[in-house]
C-alpha positions in Angstrom: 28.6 90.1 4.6 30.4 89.5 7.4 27.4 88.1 9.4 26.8 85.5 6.6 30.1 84.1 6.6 29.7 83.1 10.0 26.5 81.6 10.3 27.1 79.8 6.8 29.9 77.6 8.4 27.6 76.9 11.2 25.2 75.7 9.4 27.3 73.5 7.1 28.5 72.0 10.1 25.2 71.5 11.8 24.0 69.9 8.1 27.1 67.6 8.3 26.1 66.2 11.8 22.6 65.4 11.3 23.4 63.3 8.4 26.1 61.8 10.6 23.2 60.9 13.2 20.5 60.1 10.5 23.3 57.3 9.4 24.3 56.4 12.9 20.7 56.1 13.5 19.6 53.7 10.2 23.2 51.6 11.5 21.4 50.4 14.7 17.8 49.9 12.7 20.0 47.8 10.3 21.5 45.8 13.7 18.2 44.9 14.5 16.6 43.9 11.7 19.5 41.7 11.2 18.9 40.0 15.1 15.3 39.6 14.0 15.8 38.1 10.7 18.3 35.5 12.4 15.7 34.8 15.2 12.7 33.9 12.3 15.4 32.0 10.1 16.9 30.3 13.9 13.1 29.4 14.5 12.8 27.9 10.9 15.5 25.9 11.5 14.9 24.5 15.4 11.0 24.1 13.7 12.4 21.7 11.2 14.3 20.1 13.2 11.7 19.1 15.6 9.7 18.3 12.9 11.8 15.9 11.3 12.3 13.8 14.8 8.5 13.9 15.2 7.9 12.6 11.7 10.3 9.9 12.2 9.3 9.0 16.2 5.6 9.6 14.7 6.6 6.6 11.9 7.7 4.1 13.7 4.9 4.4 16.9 1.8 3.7 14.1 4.2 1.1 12.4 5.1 -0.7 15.9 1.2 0.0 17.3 -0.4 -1.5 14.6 2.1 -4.7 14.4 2.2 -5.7 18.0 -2.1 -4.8 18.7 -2.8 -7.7 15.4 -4.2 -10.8 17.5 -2.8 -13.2 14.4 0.2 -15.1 15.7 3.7 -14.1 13.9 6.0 -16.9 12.3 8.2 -16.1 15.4 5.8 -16.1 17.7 7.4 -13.2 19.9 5.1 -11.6 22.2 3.2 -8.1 21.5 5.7 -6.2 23.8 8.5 -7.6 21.9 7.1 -6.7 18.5 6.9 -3.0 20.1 10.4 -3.3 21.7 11.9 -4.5 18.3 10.3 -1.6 16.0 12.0 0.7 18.2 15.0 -0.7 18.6 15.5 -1.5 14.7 15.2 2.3 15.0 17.2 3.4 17.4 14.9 4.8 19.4 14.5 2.3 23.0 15.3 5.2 24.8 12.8 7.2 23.6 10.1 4.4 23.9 10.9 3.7 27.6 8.2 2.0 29.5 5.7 4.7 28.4 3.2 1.7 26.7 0.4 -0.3 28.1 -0.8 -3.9 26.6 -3.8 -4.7 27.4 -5.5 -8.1 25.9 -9.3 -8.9 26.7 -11.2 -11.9 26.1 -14.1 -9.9 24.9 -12.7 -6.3 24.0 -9.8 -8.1 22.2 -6.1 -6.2 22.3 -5.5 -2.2 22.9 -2.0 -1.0 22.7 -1.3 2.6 23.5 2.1 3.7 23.1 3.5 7.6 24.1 7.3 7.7 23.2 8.8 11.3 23.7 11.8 12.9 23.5 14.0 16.1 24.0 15.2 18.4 20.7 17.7 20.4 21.7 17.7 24.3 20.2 20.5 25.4 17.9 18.8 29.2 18.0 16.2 29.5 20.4 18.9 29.8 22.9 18.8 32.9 22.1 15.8 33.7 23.5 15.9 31.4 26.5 14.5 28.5 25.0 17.1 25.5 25.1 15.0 22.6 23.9 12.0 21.4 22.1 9.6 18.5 23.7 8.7 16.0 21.2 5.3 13.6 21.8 3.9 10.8 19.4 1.5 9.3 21.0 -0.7 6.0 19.5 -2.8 3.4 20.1 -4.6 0.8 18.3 -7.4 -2.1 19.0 -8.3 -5.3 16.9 -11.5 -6.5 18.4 -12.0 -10.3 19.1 -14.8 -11.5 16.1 -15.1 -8.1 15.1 -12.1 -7.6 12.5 -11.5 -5.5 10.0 -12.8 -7.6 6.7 -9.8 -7.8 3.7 -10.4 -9.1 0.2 -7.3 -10.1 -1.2 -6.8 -10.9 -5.1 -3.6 -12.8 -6.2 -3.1 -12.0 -10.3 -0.4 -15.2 -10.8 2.0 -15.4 -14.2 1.3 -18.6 -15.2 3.0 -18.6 -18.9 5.4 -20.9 -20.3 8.9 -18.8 -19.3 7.4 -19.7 -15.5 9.1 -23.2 -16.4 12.5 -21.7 -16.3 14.8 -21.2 -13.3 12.5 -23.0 -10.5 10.2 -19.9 -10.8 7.0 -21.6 -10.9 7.5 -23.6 -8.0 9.0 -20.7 -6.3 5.6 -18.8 -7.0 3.9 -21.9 -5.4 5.7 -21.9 -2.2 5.4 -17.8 -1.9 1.6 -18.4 -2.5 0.5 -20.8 -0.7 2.8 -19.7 2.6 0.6 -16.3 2.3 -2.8 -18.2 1.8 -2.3 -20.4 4.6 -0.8 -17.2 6.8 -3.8 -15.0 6.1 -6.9 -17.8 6.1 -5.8 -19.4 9.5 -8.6 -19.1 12.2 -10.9 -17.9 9.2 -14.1 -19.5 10.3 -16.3 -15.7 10.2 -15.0 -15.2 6.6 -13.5 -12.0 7.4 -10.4 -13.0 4.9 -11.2 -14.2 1.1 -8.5 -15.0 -1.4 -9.2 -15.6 -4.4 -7.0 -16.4 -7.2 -6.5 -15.4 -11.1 -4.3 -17.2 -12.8 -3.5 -15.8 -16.3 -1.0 -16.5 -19.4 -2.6 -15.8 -22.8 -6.0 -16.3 -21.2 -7.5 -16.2 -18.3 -10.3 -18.9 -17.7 -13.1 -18.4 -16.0 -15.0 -20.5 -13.5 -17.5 -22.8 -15.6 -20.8 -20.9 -16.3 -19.4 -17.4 -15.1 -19.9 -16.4 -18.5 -23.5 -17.0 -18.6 -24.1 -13.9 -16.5 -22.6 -11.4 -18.7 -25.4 -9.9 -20.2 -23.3 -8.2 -23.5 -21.0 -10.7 -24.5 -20.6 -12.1 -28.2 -18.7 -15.0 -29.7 -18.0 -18.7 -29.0 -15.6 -20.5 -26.3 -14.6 -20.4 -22.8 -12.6 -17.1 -22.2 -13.2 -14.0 -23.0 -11.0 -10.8 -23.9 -12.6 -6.8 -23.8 -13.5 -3.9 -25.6 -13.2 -1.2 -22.8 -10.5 -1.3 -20.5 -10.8 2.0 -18.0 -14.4 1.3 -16.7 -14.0 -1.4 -13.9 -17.7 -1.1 -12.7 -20.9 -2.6 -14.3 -19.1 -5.5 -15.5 -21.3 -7.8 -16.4 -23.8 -5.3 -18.9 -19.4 -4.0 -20.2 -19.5 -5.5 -23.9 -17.2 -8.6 -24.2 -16.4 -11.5 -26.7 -15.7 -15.2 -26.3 -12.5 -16.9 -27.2 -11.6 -20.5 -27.4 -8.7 -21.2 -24.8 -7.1 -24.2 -22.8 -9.7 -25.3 -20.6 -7.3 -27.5 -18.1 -9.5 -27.4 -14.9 -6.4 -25.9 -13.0 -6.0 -22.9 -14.5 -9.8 -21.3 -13.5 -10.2 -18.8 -11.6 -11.0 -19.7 -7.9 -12.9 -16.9 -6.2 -13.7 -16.1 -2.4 -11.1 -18.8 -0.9 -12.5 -19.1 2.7 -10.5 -22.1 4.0 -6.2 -22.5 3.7 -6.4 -26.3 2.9 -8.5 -25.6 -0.5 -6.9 -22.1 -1.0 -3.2 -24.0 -1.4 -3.9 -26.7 -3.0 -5.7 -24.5 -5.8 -2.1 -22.4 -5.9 -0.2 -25.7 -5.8 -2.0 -27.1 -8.8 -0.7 -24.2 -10.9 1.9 -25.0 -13.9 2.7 -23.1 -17.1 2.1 -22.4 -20.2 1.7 -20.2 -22.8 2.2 -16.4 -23.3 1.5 -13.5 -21.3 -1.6 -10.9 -20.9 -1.3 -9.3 -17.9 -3.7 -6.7 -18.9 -6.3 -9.8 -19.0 -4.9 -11.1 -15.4 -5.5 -7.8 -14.0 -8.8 -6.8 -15.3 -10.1 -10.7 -14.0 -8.8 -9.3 -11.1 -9.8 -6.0 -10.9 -13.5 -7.9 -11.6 -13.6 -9.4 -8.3 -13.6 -5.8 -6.6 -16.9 -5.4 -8.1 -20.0 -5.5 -6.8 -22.2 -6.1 -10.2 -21.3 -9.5 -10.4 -22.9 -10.6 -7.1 -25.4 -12.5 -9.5 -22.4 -14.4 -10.6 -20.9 -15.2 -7.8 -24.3 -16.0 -6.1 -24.6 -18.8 -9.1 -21.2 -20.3 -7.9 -22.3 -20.2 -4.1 -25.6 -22.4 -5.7 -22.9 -25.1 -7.0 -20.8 -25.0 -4.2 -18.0 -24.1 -5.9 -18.2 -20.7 -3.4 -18.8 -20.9 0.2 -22.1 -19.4 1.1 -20.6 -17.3 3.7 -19.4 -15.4 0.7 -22.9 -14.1 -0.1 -23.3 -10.6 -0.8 -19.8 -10.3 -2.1 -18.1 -8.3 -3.4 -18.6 -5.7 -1.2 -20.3 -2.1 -2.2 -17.4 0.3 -3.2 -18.4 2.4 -0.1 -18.7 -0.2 2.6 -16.4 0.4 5.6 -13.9 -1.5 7.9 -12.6 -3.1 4.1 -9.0 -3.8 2.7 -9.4 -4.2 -0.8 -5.8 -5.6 -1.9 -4.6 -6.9 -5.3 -1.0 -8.9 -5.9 0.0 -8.9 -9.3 3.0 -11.0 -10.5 5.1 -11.4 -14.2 8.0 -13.1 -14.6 7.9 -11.3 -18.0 6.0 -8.6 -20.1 3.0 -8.6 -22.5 3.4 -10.4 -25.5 3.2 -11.9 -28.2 0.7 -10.6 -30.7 -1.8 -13.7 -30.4 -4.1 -11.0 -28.9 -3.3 -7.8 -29.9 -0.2 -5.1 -29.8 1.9 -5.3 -26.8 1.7 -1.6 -26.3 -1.7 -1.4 -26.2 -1.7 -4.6 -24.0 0.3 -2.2 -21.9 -2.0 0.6 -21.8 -5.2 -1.7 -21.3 -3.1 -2.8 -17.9 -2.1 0.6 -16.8 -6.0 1.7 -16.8 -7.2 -0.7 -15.0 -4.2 -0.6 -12.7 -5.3 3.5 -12.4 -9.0 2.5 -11.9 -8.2 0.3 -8.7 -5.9 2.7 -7.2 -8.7 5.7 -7.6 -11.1 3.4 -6.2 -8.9 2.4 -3.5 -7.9 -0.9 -4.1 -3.9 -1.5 -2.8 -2.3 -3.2 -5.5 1.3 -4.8 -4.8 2.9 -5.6 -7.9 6.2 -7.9 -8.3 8.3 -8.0 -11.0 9.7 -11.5 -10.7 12.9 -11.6 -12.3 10.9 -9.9 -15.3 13.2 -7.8 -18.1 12.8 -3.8 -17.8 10.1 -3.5 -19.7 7.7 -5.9 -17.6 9.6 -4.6 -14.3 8.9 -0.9 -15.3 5.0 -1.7 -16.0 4.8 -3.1 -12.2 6.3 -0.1 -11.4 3.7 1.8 -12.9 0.5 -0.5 -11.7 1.9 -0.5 -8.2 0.4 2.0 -5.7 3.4 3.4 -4.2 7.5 3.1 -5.2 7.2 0.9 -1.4 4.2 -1.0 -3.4 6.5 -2.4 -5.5 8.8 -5.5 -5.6 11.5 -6.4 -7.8 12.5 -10.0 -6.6 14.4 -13.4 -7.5 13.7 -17.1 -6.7 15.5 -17.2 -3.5 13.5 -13.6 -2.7 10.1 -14.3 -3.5 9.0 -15.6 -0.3 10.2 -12.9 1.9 8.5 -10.5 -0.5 5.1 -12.6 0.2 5.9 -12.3 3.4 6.0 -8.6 3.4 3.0 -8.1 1.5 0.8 -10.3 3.8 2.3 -8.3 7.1 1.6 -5.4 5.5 -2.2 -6.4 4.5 -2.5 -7.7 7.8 -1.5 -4.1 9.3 -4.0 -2.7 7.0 -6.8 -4.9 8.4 -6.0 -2.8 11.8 -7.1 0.6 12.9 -4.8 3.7 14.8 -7.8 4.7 17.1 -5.2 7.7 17.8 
């Protein structure tokens, strides 16, 4: 008995220590998984940061390559480096840009900018570890090719109804138009640009004899009006029926404008009238994306009402080196019954709006001092939030003017 009461203490106290050490022990595992854990989350962190530079440096290089490389001239006439130096410096970011850019223009090879901005990102957590900063490169460059440019079809869908009259709208739609026409068909001579134009209020009219070529239509008179609205292919064979409209000469649809001169004095004859379908105004658009009715348009090339450098058009859905581009513009909303229910005249424009965008048609829609309802159906048609324009009468050019430096960009490639 004795014995055991000694080595029973000892062992008590020998129990008591190693769970002293076993805690000790788990206390410095704990330290270090804590030091790793900060290290990951430090990395997440200094990673996002960079990132979110790069992003942004990476944003306006493309934006500034592909504005200064276009070979059209700009209303201000500044020179390509300037255009570069400006993106930046609208930015904030001169210092970043530096002289790290070359400009080089070719009389044969046409213009190739190439741009390498960089810049420093200094570490928050990585310090840790020795690493004090993060290098930051966004390198571009772009070409536009002397008679060799990218080829854009633009379609302008044009509220022509009778609340157009109020406010100096219509004439303000005028001047926005036929500024972007002339911009966009200067130096056009190779056909690379075609406007055409689709007026629309309750009707749309179409040139005379397009009809003809539908090969499932029904009915009397010169417009027409649909049965299917979310099939934008195979138009001429889609079932359709005759209407009796306004046949003022004016209001037709003029397609594949090759030359400025023609192009705004179509837009200039515009006036208005009526009520509105913009489902109809888009789908006439929309129709001109299409390459079925080449047998129409061919027709109109025959009465010289197209130019024949136009044949062929519109291009197959899966040609390359295209822009397809669609403005659509209401000064209102849908209305008024004479055709059929507004909301459905709503729907029939949101498919075909959906239809263009999934076949990759860019559509830029403006709500032109149009009441919610109107503005929130561009909203919907429009390809992006940035697609979209809500604008007054003293606004409207500037939003042409936007849209036609941004179709312009399209027309260029980043070649890295």
């Amino acid at each position: 008995m004795p014995g055991r009461s000694i080595i029973s203490p000892t062992r008590t106290a020998l129990r008591r220590f190693l769970v002293r050490d076993q805690r000790g022990t788990f206390a410095v595992f704990s330290l270090f998984v804590f030091l790793a854990m900060l290290l990951v989350a430090g990395l997440a962190i200094d990673l996002m940061r960079h990132e979110t530079v790069r992003l942004r440096m990476q944003g306006v290089t493309d934006r500034a390559v592909l504005a200064a490389t276009s070979l059209r001239q700009t209303p201000s006439s500044a020179t390509p480096e300037q255009i570069l130096t400006a993106y930046f410096a609208a930015e904030g970011l001169s210092a970043q840009l530096g002289d790290q850019y070359s400009i080089v223009d070719d009389p044969e090879d046409g213009r190739t900018i190439t741009v390498v901005p960089t810049a420093t990102v200094p570490s928050l957590f990585m310090r840790l570890v020795g690493i004090d900063s993060f290098a930051v490169a966004t390198p571009a460059a772009a070409q536009e090719a002397v008679g060799n440019r990218t080829r854009v079809e633009l379609v302008m869908v044009l509220d022509v109804s009778g609340s157009m009259n109020g406010q100096g709208k219509i004439g303000a739609m005028r001047e926005a138009a036929a500024q972007l026409a002339a911009t966009l068909l200067a130096d056009n001579e190779d056909g690379a640009m075609a406007v055409t134009l689709v007026p629309y209020d309750t009707w749309v009219l179409p040139p005379a004899g397009f009809l003809n070529s539908f090969t499932n239509i029904t009915g009397t008179g010169a417009c027409n009006d649909w049965t299917v609205w979310n099939i934008i292919t195979n138009t001429l064979s889609l079932a359709t029926q005759r209407r009796n409209c306004n046949t003022a000469v004016w209001a037709q649809v003029s397609p594949y404008h090759n030359d400025a001169t023609e192009a705004v004095a179509a837009i200039n004859g515009l006036v208005a009238r009526g009520t509105t379908s913009i489902d109809l105004g888009v789908r006439w658009g929309a129709m001109h994306f299409d390459p079925s009715i080449r047998p129409a348009v061919n027709d109109l090339i025959t009465n010289g009402t197209v130019d024949p450098i136009f044949q062929g058009r519109p291009f197959d859905w899966s040609e390359p080196d295209l822009v397809r581009a669609l403005i659509l513009l209401t000064d209102g909303e849908n209305c008024c019954g004479e055709r059929t229910l507004t909301a459905l005249q709503d729907l029939n424009t949101i498919a075909v709006c959906t239809e263009l965008k999934l076949r990759g048609v860019t559509i830029y829609s403006v709500a032109f001092q149009a009441p919610p309802s109107g503005a929130l159906l561009m909203q919907a048609c429009a390809s992006s939030p940035s697609h979209y324009f809500n604008a007054n009468v003293n606004e409207l050019v500037s939003v042409f003017e936007a849209i036609g430096a941004n179709v312009q960009t399209q027309a260029l490639r980043l070649t890295q």
